[in-house]
C-alpha positions as CSV (number, residue, x, y, z in Angstrom):
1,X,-16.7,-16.2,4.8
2,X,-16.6,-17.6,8.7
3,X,-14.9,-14.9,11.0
4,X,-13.8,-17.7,13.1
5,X,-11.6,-19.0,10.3
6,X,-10.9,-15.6,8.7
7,X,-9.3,-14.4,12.1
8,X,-7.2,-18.1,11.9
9,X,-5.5,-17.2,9.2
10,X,-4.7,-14.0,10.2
11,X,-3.1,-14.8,13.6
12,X,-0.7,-17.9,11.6
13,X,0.8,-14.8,8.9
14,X,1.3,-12.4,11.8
15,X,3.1,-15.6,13.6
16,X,5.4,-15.9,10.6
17,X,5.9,-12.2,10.5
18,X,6.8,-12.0,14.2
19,X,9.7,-14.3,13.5
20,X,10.7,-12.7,9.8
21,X,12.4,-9.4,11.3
22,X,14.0,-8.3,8.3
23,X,10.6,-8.3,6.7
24,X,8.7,-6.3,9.9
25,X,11.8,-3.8,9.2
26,X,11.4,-3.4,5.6
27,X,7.9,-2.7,6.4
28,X,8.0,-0.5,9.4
29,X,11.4,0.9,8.9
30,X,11.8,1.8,5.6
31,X,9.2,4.4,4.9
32,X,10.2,6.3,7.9
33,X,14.0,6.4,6.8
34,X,13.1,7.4,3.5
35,X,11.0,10.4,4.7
36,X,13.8,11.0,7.2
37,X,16.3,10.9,4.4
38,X,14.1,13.4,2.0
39,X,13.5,15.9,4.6
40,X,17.5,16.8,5.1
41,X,18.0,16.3,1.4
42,X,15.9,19.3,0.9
43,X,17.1,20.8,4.0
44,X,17.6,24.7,2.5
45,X,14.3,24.4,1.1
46,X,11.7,23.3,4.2
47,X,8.7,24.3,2.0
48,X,9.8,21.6,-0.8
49,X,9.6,18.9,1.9
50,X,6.4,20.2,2.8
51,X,5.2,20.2,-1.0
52,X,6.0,16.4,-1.9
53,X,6.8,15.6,1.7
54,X,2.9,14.4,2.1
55,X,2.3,12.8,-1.3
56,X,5.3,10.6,-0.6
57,X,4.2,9.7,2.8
58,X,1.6,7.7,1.0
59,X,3.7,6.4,-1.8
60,X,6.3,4.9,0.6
61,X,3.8,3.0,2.7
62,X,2.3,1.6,-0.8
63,X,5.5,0.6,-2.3
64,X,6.8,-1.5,0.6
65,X,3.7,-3.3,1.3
66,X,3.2,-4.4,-2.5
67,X,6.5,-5.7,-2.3
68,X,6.6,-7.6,1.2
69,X,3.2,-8.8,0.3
70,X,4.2,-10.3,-2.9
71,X,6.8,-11.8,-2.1
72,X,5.8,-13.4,0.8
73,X,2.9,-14.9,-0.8
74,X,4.1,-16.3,-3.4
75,X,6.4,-18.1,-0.6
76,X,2.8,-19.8,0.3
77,X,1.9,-20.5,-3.0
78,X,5.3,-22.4,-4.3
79,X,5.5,-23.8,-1.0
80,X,1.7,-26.0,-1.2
81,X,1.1,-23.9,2.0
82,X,-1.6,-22.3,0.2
83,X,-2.7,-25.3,-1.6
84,X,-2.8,-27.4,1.7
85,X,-5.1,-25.1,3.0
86,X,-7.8,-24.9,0.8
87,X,-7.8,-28.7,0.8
88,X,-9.1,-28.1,4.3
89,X,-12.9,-26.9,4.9
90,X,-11.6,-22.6,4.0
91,X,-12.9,-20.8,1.5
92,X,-11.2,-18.2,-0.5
93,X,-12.6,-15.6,0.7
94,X,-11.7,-16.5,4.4
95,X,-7.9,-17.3,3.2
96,X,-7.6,-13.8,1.2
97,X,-9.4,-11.4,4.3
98,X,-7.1,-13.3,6.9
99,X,-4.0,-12.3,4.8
100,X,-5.6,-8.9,4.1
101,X,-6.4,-8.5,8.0
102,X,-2.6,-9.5,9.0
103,X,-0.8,-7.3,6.8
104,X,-3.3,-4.9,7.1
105,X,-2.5,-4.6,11.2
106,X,1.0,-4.2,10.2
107,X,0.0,-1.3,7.8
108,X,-1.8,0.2,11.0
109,X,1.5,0.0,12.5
110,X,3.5,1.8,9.3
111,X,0.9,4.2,8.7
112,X,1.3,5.6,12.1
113,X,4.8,5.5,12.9
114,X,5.1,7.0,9.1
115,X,3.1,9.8,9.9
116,X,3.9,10.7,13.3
117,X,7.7,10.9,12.0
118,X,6.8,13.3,9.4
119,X,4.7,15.6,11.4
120,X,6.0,15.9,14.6
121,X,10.0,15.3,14.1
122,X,10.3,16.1,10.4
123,X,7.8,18.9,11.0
124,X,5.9,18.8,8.1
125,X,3.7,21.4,7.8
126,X,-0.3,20.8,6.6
127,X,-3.0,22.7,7.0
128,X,-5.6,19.6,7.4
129,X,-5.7,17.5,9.9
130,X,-2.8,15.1,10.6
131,X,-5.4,12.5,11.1
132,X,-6.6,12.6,7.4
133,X,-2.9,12.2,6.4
134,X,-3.0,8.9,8.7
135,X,-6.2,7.4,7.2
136,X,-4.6,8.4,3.6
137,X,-1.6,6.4,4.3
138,X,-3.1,4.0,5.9
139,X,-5.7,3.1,2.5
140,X,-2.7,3.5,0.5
141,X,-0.9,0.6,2.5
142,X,-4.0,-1.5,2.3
143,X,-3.8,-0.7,-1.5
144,X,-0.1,-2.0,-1.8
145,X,-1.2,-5.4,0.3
146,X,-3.9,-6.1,-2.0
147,X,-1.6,-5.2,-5.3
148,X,1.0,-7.4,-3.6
149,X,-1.7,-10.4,-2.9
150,X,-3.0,-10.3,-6.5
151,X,0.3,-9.7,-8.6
152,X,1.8,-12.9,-6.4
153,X,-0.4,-15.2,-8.5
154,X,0.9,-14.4,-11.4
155,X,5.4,-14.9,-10.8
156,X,7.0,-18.5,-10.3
157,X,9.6,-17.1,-8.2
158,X,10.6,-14.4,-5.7
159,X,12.8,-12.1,-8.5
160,X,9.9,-12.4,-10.7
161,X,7.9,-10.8,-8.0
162,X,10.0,-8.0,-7.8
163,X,10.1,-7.9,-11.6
164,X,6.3,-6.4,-11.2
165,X,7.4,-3.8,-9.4
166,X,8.5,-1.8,-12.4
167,X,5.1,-2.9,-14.6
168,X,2.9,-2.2,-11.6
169,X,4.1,0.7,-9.6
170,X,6.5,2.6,-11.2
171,X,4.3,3.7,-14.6
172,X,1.7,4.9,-11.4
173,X,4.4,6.7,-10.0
174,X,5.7,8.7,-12.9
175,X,1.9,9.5,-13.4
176,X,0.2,10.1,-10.3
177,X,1.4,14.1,-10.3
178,X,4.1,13.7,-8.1
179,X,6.6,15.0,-10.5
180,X,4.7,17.5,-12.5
181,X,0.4,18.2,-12.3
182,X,-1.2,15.6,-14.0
183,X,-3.1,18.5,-16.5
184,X,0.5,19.3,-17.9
185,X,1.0,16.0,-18.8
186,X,0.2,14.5,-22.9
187,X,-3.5,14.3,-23.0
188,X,-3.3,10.3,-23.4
189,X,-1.0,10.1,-20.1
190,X,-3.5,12.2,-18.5
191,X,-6.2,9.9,-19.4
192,X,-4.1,6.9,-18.1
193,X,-3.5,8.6,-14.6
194,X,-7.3,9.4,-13.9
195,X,-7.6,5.7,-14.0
196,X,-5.0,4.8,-11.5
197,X,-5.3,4.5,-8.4
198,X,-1.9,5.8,-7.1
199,X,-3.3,9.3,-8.3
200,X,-5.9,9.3,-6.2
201,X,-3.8,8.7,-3.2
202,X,-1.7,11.3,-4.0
203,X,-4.6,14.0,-4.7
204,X,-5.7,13.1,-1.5
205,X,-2.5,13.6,0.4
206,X,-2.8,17.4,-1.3
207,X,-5.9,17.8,-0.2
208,X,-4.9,17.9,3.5
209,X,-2.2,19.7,2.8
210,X,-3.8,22.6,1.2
211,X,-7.3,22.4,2.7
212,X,-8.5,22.6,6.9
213,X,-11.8,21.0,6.5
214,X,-12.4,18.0,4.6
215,X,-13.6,18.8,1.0
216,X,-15.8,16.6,-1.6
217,X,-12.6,16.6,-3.6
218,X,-10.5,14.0,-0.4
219,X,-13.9,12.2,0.3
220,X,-13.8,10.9,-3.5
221,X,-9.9,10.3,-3.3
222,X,-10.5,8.3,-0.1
223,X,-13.2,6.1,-1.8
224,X,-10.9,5.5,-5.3
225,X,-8.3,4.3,-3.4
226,X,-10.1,2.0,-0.5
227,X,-12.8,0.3,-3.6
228,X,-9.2,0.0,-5.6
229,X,-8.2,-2.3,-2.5
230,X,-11.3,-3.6,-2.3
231,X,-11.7,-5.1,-6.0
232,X,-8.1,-5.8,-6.3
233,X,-8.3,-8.4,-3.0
234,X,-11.8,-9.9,-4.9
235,X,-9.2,-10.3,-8.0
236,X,-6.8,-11.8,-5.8
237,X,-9.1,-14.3,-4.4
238,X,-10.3,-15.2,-8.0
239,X,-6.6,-16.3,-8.5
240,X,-6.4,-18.6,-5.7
241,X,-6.5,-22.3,-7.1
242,X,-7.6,-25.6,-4.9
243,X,-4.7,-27.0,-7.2
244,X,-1.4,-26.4,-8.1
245,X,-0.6,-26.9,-12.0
């Protein structure tokens, strides 16, 4: 992998992006008007907010990222975009960490307009620090890009990209303990959430919101979800083809 190229490929995405605004809004927008949205539907009941206020704020991040990513590239791949550019003298691995590096500034971005919105306007109340809430976030976004670069192999058009949303995320977010704690659920759905990653994210979240110091528990949350990211973009980059077929 050369940086010089790796950091190439990163600047031409975050061109296209700069001049795709309804994409920057679904990804920096969104999550924040959702949590706005959730915090006055549970308006007589602050403490509700506060309960699934923080898992969400990594969900949302997650779910919009997977989707923008996916969908824009698999734009590049039934384009030749992709294909044109591996014909030139970039490996795989530079292609996959330049797309990874470009969304993953915008996740940045997300991450910290999400959280700031939810603890100092929404006034969401944890009793860890607001940082650890940022860096959760912030791996869960990264997670969603990589989920989004990897499923994108796999659909021959932009509606079947969306189709994977309902394979992909939704069975993650029914399981992750979100709506119920994952030991209450059936002993094979509990087996099935301590292998997905989404439930790690959210453990995390709980973490901070329960605990003021950082405890062994978040630290092996933290590292689930960013090796997740990690092997899901070396399975993304395993997908990438010098030719189309």
């Amino acid at each position: 992998m050369t940086p010089a190229r790796t950091l190439a490929t990163a600047a031409r995405v975050l061109r296209q992006l700069r001049h795709d605004p309804r994409s920057l809004a679904l990804m920096l927008l969104v999550p924040c008007a959702m949590l706005f949205l959730l915090r006055y539907v549970f308006d007589g009941s602050p403490g509700t907010f506060d309960t699934i206020g923080a898992s969400l704020l990594g969900i949302f991040p997650l779910i919009t990222m997977f989707l923008v990513t996916s969908i824009a590239t698999l734009r590049e791949r039934t384009s030749g975009t992709l294909e044109r550019l591996l014909a030139m003298p970039l490996g795989k691995a530079d292609l996959i960490a330049g797309y990874a590096l470009a969304f993953g500034l915008v996740a940045v971005v997300q991450s910290v307009l999400a959280t700031g919105l939810a603890v100092g306007l929404l006034g969401l109340d944890v009793v860890g620090s607001p940082w650890l809430l940022l860096l959760v976030a912030l791996l869960d976004a990264l997670l969603g890009t990589a989920l989004g670069l990897f499923v994108s192999a796999f659909a021959a058009s932009e509606f079947q990209a969306v189709q994977f949303m309902p394979a992909v995320i939704f069975p993650q977010l029914l399981l992750c303990g979100l709506f119920t704690p994952r030991e209450n659920m059936a002993p094979a759905l509990e087996a099935i959430s301590n292998v997905l990653p989404m439930s790690y994210a959210v453990d995390g979240m709980n973490e901070v919101l329960r605990h003021p110091d950082v405890t062994g528990a978040f630290v092996r949350d933290a590292l689930v979800v960013a090796g997740c990211a990690v092997l899901v973009l070396a399975l993304g980059a395993a997908t990438l083809r010098r030719r189309t077929t």
